[in-house]
C-alpha positions in Angstrom: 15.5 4.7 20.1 14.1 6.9 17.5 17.8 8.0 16.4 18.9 4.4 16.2 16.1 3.2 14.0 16.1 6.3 12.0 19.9 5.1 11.5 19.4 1.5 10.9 17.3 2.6 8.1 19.7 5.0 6.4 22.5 2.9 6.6 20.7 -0.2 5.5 22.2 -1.5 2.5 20.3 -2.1 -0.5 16.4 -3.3 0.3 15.4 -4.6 3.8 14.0 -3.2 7.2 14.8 -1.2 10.5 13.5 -2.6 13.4 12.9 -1.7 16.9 13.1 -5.7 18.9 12.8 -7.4 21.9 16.0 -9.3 22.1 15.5 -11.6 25.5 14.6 -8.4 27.9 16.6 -5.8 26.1 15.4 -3.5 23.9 17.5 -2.9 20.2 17.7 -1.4 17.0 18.4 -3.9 14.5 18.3 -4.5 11.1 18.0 -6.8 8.3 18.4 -7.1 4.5 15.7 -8.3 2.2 13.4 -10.7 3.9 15.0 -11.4 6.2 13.2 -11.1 10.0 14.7 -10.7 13.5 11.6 -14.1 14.1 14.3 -16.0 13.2 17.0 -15.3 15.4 14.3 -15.1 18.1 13.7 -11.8 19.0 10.3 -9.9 19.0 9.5 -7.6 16.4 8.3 -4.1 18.3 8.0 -2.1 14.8 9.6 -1.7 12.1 10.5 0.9 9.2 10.1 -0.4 5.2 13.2 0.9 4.0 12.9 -1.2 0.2 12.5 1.4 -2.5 9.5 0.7 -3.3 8.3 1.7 -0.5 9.5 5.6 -1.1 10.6 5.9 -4.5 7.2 7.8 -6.0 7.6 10.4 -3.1 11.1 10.6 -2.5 12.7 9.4 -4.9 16.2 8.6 -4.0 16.2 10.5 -0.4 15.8 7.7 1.9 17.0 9.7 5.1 14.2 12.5 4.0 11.7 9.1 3.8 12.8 7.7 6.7 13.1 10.9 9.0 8.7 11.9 8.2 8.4 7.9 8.6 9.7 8.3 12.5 8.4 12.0 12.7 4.6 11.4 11.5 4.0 7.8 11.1 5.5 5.8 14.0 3.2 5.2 17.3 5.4 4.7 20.1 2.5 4.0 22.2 2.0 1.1 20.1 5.5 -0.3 19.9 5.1 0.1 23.9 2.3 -1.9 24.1 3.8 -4.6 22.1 6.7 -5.2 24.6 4.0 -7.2 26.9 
């Protein structure tokens, strides 16, 4: 899952989100551009990864992947997103 998101994020283009979801019973790695939320096409938000500029421009400038790899590495509790399937 980790991979997936981590992807979702680098590959996301222009502002917008990674998110880990609860599509019916299935687990996925989704994303979405701008505001956009997986609410509205039903599925439940597990977490998710802030992958608008603003969110890592002061410390990484223009290195999203570097952002978004110490985002997944140091910041993400998976016991959390576990939780949140129930």
């Amino acid at each position: 899952m980790q991979e997936g998101v981590g992807e979702c994020g680098t590959t996301q283009f222009g502002s917008g989100w990674a998110w880990l979801v609860l599509d019916g019973d299935k687990l996925k790695v989704v994303k979405t551009a701008n505001a956009d939320s997986p609410l509205t096409k039903s599925m439940k938000p597990l977490m998710n990864i802030d992958v608008w500029e603003h969110a890592y421009y002061v410390d990484y400038q223009n290195r999203r992947a570097d952002y978004v790899n110490a985002v997944l590495d140091k910041l993400i509790n998976w016991d959390f997103a576990a939780k949140n399937l129930g």
